[in-house]
N, C-alpha and C positions, 0 to 999 in steps of 0.2 A: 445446230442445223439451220439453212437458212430457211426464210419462210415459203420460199417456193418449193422447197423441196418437202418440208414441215404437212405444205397443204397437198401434198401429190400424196404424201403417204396418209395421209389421212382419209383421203377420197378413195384410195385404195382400199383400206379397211373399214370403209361407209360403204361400199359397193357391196360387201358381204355380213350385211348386218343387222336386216331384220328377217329374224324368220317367219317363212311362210306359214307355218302354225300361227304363227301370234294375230296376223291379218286376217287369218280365216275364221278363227276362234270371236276377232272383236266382229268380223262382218256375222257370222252366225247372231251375236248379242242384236246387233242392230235391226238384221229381219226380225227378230223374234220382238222386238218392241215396235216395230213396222206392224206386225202385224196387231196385236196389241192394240196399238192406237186405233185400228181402224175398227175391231171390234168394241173396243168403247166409245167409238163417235158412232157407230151404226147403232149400238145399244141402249148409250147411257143418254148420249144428244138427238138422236134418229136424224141424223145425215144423212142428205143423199148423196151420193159419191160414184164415181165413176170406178166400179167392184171391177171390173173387168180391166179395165187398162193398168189399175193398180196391182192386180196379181199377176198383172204381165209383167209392171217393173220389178215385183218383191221376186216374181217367179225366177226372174232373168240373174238376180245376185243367188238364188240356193241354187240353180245349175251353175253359176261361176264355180260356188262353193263346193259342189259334190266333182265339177272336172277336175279343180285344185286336188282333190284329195285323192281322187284315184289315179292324176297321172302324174303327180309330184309323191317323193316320200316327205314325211314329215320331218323330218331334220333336213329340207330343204332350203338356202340360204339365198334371201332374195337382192339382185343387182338395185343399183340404183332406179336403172329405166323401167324396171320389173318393179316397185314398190312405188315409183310414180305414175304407171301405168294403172294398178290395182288404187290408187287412192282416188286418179281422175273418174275409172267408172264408176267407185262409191257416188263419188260428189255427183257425176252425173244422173246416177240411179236417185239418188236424194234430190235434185232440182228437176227432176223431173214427177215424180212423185208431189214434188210442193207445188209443181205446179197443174198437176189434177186436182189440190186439195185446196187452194186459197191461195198461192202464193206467200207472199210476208204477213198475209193474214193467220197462215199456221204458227203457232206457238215453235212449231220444231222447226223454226227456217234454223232458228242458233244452233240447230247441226251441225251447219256448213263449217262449222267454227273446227270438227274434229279433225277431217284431214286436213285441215292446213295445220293443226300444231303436230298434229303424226308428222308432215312433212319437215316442221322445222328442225322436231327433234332427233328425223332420225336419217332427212337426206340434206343435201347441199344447199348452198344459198341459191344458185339457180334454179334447180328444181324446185325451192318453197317459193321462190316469185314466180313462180308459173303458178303453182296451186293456188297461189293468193289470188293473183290475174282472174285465171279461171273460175276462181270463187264469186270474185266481186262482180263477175260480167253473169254468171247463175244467178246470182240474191237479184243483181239489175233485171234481167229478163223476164225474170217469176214475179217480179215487183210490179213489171208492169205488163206482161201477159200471163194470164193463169184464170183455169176455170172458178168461177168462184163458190163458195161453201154454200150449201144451200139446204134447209130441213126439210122435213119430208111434207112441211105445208107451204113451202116454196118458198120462204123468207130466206132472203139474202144476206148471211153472215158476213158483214165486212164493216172494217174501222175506218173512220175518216181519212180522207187523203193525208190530213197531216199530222196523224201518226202513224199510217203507212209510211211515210218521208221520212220519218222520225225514225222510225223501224229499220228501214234499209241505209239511216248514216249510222244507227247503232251498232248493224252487223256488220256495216263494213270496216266502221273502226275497229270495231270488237276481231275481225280478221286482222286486220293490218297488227294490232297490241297482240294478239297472243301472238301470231308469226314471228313478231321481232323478237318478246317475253322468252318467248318457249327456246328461242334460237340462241338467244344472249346464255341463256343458264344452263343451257348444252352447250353453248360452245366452253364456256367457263369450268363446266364439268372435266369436260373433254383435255382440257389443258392441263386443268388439274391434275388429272389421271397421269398423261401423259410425262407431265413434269415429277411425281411421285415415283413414276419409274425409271426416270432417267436419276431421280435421288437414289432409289434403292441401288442400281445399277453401280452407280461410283460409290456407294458407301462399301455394297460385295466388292467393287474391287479392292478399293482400302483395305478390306480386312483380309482378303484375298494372300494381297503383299503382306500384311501384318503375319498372318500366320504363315505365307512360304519363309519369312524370317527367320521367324522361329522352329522351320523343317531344316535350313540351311544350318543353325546355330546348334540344333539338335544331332544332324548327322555332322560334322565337323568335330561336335564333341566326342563322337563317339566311335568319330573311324581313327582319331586319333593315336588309339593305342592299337589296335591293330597296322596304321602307315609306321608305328614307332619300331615297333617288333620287325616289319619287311627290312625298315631301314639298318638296324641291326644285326639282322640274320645276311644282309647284303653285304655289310661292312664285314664279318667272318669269311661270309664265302673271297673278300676279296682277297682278305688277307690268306687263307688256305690254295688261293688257285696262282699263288705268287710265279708259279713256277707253270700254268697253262695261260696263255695270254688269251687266247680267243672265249675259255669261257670266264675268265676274268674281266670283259669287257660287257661280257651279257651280266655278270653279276652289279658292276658298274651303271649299267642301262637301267635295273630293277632298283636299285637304291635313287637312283634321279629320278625316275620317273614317280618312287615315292613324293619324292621330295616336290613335283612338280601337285600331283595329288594333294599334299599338306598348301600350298599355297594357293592354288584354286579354292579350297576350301577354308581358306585364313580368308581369301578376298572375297568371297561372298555371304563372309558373316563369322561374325566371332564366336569362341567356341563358348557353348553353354547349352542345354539343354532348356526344358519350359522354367527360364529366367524370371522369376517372380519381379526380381527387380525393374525389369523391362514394362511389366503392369505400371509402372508408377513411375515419374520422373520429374525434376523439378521443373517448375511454370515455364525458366529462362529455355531451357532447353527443349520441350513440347514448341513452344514459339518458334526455335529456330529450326525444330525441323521441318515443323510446318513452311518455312517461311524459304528456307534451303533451295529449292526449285527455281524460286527468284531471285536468287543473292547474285546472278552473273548478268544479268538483260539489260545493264547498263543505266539502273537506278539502283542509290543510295540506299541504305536500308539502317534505319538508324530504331536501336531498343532500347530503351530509359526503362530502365526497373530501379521501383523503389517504395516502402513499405509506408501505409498512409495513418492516417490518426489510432494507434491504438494499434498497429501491426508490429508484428515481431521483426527483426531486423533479418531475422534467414529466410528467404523466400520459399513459400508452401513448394511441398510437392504434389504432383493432380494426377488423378489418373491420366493413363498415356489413352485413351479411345482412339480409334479410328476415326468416330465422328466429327471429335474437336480439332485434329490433326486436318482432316478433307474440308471442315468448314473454315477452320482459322484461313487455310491454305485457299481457299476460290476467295475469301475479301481480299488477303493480300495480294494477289493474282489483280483483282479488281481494282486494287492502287497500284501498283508496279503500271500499269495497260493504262491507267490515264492522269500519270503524276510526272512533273516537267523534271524533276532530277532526283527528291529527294520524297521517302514514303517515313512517317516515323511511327513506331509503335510502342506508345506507352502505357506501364504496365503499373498498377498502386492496387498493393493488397492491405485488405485489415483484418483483424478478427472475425469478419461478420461475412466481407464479399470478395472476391476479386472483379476487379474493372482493368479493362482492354480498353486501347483507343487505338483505331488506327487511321492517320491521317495521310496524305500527301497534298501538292504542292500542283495540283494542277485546277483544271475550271470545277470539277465539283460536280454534284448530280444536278441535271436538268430540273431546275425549282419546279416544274408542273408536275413532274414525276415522282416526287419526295412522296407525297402521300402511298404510292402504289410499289414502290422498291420492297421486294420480297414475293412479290406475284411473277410465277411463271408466266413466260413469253410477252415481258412487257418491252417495247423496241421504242425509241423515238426517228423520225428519218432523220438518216446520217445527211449532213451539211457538209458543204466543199473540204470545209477547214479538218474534219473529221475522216474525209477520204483520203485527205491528202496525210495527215495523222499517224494515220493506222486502217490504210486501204484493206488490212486483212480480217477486220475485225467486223463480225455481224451479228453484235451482244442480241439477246431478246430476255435478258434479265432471269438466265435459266441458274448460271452460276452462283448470283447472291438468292435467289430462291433455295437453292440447294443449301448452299452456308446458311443461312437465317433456318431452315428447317431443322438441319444434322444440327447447330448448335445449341437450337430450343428444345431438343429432346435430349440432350445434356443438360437442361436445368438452365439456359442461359436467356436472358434477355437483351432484344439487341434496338438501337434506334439509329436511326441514318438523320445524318442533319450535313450540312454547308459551313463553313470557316468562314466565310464573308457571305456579304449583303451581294446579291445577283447586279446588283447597281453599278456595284464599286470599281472604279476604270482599273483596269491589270495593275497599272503603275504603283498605285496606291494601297494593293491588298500585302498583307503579312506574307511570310514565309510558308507557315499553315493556312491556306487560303483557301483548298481543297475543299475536296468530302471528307467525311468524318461517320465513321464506324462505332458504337460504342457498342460491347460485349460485357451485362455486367453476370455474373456466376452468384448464386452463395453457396459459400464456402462447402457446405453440407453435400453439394451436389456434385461437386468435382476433387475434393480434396477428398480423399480417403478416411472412413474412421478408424482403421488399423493399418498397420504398415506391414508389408509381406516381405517377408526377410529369406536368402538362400534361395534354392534349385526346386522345382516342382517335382515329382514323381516322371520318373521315364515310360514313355509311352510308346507301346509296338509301332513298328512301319508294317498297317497293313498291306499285302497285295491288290 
């Protein structure tokens, strides 16, 4: 998906994503410490304060609070303009309150700090530089207009200028770091998610296909002797209606049309029922069918098997997974799409592990990139030479996230590295000059401890 498209749909479902309970709930906590505060500076400090314009501002957020509640229901789902509308009159209701009470001389100005990370984390990057804006231009104006704190024997509560100064580049960096903080590890989250379900998504469908296989190989085998008997009973009827040609031609129809029946179903899967065998299959052959999709794109596909220090000379059989199959299948995709002729994948098992390599023959993964290869939606911009390339291609690193996942939850470990030095002029690189994939297993985790041998039990076709 491209990233314009990526970010439209995301905006989409940011527009209906915090609920109005949740903001009414956390504004209820903040009157209630609003008020609070001022009963312990009337009590504990004897402040004198301006009581009246103060319970006009606390007053003005419990009427927000109580319209909120009786003309919205509670499973209300608030728009973007609607969650940054309700964040600005907090912030308003709070700078203006700081500024009856001391300005940056109150302890609580680092309030200002809450809706701007609300905002990072739960609307858009426009709207949190708005609230940022808004923030830093409240903390400014309280900083330097505001009534100031005073006891009830008229001494003036207030810190030197320069740490007032001090105060207001504290709160405004401390805006600007958490805005970005809070936005960086939402967005991160966000991708994550995102990407997790476009894993699950393609792993159900693997298995999807894996089991319609095995519906296909299931009924084949068993309409079998039923099309055999039609075929049969067709071939008597023709021989008995030797002598009626017209229903001799309907008996003729019914035996073909068996026969077309048995081949439909020979061609979409061989006859067998739940095929234990099928659980299990040698290394060479999981590879190639992984790898089958790209055997015709116009790149070389070359498989070296061969058993390494201390390996038996017949190569393991592995479980057949879905996972391994959908992960093998998106690296090799990812060399086929950027390898000049030839992708090789080679294979050395031992007693201990299996190791995969899979290499080809083109520029190699972007060196600044290596470290981050297996993070969803990672992109580099596409360059002339890469439009011109493979104009169709708009990678954001969602396919080798997928394979590095489905393959790690098989027990596998994988590392991405380069065939040459990024330096080395084309002329003078190797054959294998590419990327380089390495898959290593142990043994434990992919090879079967027991071998399942014959047909599984038959299983109803529910309605």
């Amino acid at each position: 998906m491209p990233d314009t498209h990526r970010g439209l749909l995301a905006n989409e479902i940011r527009n209906r994503w915090v609920r109005l309970r949740t903001l009414v709930m956390l504004r209820w906590f903040a009157i209630g410490g609003q008020f609070a505060a001022l009963a312990v500076g009337l009590t504990f400090f004897d402040l004198r304060l301006e009581l009246g314009w103060c319970f006009v501002a606390i007053g003005a957020s419990v009427i927000a609070n109580l319209v909120m509640n009786f003309v919205y229901p509670e499973s209300k789902r608030l728009t973007e303009r609607e969650v940054l509308a309700m964040l600005l009159f907090d912030l308003g209701q709070l700078g203006f309150l700081l500024f009856l009470t001391g300005g940056l001389n109150n302890p609580f100005s680092l309030l200002v700090l809450a809706p701007v990370t609300i905002s990072a984390t739960a609307l858009s990057l426009g709207a949190t530089t708005t609230m940022g804006a808004v923030a830093i231009t409240v903390v400014s104006l309280v900083g330097l207009v505001h009534i100031p704190l005073r006891t009830a024997a008229g001494d003036v509560i207030e810190m030197p200028q320069t740490l007032q100064f001090g105060t207001w580049i504290a709160t405004t960096i401390g805006i600007v770091f958490m805005a970005v903080y809070a936005r960086r590890v939402t967005s991160e989250i966000h991708s994550m998610s995102e990407a997790l379900l476009a894993m699950q998504m393609a792993l159900a469908r693997e298995q999807k296909l894996t089991d319609l296989g095995g519906v296909v190989a299931a009924a084949a085998h068993e309409l079998g002797t039923p099309l055999a008997t039609i075929k049969l009973v067709s071939r008597e009827l023709m021989e008995e209606l030797e002598d009626n040609p017209e229903l001799r031609e309907d008996a003729e129809l019914i035996g073909s049309q068996a026969d077309r029946c048995r081949d439909i179903l020979r061609s979409m899967g061989r006859a067998g029922k739940d095929d234990l065998h099928m659980r299990q299959a040698p290394l060479e052959e999981v590879i190639r069918e992984a790898a089958e999709p790209h055997s015709d794109r116009g790149k070389t596909l070359v498989i070296d098997m061969a058993p390494g220090e201390g390996g038996a000379l017949t190569q393991p059989q592995i479980a057949r997974r879905p996972e391994v199959i959908h992960g093998l299948r998106n690296l090799i995709q990812n060399a086929v799409d950027f390898a000049a002729s030839t992708v090789w994948i080679d294979v050395v098992w031992t007693d201990r592990v299996i190791e995969l390599r899979i290499i080809d023959d083109g520029r190699g993964f972007p060196p600044h990139l290596l470290g981050r290869i297996g993070d969803p939606f990672v992109r580099r911009r596409k360059t002339v030479e890469d439009s011109d390339a493979r104009p169709e291609y708009e990678g954001m690193g969602l396919g080798l996230f997928i394979a590095k996942t489905l393959l790690e939850r098989s027990g596998a470990e994988l590392s991405f590295s380069n065939g040459r030095d990024p330096l080395t002029p084309p002329g003078e690189a190797g054959t294998r000059s590419g990327a380089i994939v390495e898959v290593i297993w142990p043994r434990s985790r992919i090879v079967p401890q027991r071998e399942d041998r014959g047909l599984g039990e038959n299983q109803p076709f529910l309605p």
